[in-house]
KEVO-568060 format. One line per 8 residues: number of its first residue (from 0); for each residue x, y, z of C-alpha. Coordinates in Angstrom, 3 decimals. Layout:
! KEVO-568060
NUM) X:Y:Z ~ ...;
//
This chain:
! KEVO-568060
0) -8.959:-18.639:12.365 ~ -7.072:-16.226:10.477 ~ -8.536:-14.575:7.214 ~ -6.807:-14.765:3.761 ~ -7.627:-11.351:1.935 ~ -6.988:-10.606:-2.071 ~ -5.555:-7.174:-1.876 ~ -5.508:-7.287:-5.466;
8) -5.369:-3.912:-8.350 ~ -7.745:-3.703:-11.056 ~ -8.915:-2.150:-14.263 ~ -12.968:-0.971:-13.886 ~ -13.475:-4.419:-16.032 ~ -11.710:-6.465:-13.412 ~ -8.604:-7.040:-15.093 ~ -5.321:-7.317:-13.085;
16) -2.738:-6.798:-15.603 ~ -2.895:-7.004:-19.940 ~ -3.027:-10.746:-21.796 ~ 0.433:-10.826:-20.601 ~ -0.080:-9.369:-17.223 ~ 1.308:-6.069:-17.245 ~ -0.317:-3.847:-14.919 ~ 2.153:-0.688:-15.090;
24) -0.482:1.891:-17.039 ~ -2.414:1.593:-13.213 ~ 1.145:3.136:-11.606 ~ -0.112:6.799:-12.644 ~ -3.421:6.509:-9.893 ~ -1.106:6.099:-7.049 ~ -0.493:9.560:-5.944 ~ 0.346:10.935:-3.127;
32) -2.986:10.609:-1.328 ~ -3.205:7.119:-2.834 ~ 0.524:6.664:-0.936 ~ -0.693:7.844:2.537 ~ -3.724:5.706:2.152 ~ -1.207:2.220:1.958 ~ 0.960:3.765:4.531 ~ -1.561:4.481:6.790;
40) -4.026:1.028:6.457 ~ -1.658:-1.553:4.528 ~ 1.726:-0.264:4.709 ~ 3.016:-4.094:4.364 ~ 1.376:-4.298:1.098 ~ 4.170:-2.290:-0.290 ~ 7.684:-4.106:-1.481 ~ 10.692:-3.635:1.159;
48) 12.272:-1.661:-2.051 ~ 9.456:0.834:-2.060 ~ 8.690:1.006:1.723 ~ 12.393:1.594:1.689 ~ 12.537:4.443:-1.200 ~ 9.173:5.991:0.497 ~ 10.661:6.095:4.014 ~ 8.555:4.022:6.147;
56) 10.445:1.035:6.146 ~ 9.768:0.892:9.877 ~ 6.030:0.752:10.074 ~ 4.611:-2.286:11.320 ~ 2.116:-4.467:9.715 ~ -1.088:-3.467:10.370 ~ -3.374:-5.970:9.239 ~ -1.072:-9.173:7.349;
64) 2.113:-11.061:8.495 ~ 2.093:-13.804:5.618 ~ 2.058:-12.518:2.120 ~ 1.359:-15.693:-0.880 ~ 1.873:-15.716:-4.437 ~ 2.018:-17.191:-7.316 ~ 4.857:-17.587:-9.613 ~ 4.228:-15.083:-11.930;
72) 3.605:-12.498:-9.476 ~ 6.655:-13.838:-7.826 ~ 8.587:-13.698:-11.698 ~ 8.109:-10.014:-11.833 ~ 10.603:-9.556:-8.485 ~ 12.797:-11.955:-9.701 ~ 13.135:-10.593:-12.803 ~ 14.731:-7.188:-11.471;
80) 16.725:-9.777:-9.479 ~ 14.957:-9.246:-5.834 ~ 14.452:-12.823:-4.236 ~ 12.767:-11.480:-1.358 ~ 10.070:-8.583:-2.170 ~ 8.164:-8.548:0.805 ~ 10.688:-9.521:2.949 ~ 9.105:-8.151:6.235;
88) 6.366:-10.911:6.029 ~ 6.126:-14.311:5.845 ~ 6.353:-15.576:2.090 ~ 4.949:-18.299:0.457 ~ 5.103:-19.002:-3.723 ~ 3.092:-21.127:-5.024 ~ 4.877:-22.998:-8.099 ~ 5.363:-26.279:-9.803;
96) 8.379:-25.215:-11.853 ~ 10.544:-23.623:-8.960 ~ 13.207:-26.203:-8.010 ~ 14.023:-24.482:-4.843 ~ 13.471:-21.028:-2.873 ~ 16.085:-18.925:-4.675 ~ 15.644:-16.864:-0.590 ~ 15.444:-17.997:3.046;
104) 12.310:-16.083:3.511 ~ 10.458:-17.548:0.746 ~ 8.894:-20.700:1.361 ~ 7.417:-22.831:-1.897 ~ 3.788:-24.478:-1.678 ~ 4.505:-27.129:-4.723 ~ 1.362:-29.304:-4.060 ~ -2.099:-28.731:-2.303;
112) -1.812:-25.197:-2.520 ~ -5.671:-25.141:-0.879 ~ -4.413:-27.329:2.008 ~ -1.452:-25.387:2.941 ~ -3.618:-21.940:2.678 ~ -5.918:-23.719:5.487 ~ -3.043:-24.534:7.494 ~ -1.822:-21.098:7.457;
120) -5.197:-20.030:8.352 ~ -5.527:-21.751:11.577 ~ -2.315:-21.124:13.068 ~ -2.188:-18.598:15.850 ~ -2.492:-15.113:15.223 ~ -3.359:-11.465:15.090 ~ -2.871:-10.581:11.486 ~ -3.860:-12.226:8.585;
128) -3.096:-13.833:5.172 ~ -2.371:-11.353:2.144 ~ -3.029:-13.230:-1.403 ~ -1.137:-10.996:-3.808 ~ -1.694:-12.471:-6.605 ~ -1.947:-13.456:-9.466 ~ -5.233:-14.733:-11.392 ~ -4.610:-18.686:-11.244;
136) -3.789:-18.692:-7.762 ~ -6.712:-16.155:-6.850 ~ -8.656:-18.714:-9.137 ~ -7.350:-21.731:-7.261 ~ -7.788:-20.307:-3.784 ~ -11.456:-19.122:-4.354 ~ -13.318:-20.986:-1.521 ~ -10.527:-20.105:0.928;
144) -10.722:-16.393:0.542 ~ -12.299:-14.454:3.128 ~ -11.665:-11.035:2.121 ~ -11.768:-8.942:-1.059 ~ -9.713:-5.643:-0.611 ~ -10.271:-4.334:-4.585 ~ -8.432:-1.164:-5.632 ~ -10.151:0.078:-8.892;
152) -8.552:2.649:-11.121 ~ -10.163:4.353:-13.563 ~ -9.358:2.408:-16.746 ~ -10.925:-0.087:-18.917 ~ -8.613:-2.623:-20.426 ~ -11.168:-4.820:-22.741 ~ -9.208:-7.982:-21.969 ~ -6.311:-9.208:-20.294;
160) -5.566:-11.326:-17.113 ~ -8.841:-11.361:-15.032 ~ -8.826:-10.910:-11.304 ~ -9.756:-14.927:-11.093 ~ -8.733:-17.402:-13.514 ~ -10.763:-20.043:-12.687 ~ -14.239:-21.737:-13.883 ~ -17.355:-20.106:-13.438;
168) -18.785:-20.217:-10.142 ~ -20.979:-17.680:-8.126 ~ -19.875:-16.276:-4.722 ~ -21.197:-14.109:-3.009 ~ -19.410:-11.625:-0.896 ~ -20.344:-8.087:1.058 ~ -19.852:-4.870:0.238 ~ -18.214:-3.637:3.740;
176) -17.301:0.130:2.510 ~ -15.903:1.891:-0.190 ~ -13.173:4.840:-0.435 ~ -12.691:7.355:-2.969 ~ -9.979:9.158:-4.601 ~ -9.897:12.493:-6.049 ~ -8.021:10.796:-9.190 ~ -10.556:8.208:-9.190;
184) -9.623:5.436:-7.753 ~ -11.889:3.200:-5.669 ~ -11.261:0.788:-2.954 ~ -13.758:-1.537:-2.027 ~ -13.599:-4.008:0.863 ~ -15.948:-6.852:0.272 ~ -16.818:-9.925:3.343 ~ -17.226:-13.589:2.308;
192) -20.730:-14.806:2.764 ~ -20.415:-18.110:4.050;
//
C-alpha cells in the first residue's frame, strides 16, 4: 500500500495561505539551506519551472511519483499559464468545474475523490502519493492521509485558509522528527496512528 503524504507550508497558526490563499509572504524562509534541504529529501516537490531555474531538473524523485491537487492549488499554475507544474510526476486535480484536462499529464478526479485516492494507494509501487494541496481537498482526504510532512515558518497570520478545511474531528498522528532552520523554519514529519 502506498502512503499519501500532505507536504503542505504553513504559518506557526496553521494557516496555508491568507482568506484568499496567498501564501507568498512564506517565499522569504526558503533560503539557500532551505533549497538544499528540498533538493536533497523532496526535490519533486518543487515545480518543473523552478527545478528547471535551480538546476536540478534531473534529480529523481526520491520519495513521490503522483502529485494531487485541488483546483485552486491547481488555479495558481494556470494562472501564469503552466498546464503542467509538476510535470515529472503523475498529476491528478481534483475539480468539479474543470471541463477537461487543459494537459496530457494531468488527469481530473471529478467524483469520489476518496475512492480514487485509495485506488492510487494500492497500486504497485516504490514511491508514494504527494497531496499538495489545498485546504478542502486536505479536508476531504483526511482519513486517507498517512503522512504529515509540515514546513512551519516563522509567521503568524491570525486567519486565513487553514491547513484542513473540513469539520472538526480529532486525529491523531506521530511526531516522527523535526528539523530546524537557522531562519526559523521547522519541518515536522508526523505518522498516522491508525
Amino acid at each position: 500500500m502506498r502512503k499519501l503524504t500532505y507536504f503542505v507550508a504553513c504559518s506557526i497558526d496553521g494557516f496555508i495561505g491568507d482568506p484568499k490563499g496567498d501564501a507568498s509572504s512564506m517565499y522569504q524562509f526558503v533560503t539557500e539551506e532551505f533549497l538544499d534541504f528540498l533538493k536533497t529529501e523532496y526535490p519533486e516537490t518543487v515545480a518543473a519551472g523552478g527545478r528547471e531555474a535551480l538546476g536540478f531538473q534531473d534529480l529523481e524523485n526520491r520519495r513521490f511519483d503522483t502529485v494531487v491537487q485541488g483546483r485552486g492549488s491547481y488555479q495558481l499554475a494556470l494562472d501564469t499559464g503552466v498546464t503542467s507544474p509538476y510535470g515529472h510526476l503523475r498529476e491528478y486535480v481534483a475539480s468539479r468545474t474543470l471541463g477537461e484536462s487543459p494537459d496530457p499529464n494531468v488527469t481530473l478526479i471529478t467524483e469520489d475523490v476518496p475512492g480514487a485516492i485509495r485506488k492510487l494507494k494500492a497500486e504497485d509501487g516504490e514511491l508514494g502519493i504527494w497531496l499538495c494541496g489545498g485546504s478542502q481537498i486536505a479536508g476531504e482526504l483526511l482519513d486517507e492521509i498517512d503522512e504529515l510532512v509540515i514546513k512551519t515558518y516563522p509567521q503568524v497570520y491570525g486567519s486565513g485558509m487553514p491547513m484542513f478545511g473540513s469539520d472538526f474531528a480529532v486525529t491523531d498522528f506521530a511526531l516522527e522528527s523535526v528539523r530546524t532552520f537557522d531562519n526559523g523554519a521547522l519541518v515536522r514529519t508526523y505518522s498516522r496512528k491508525r
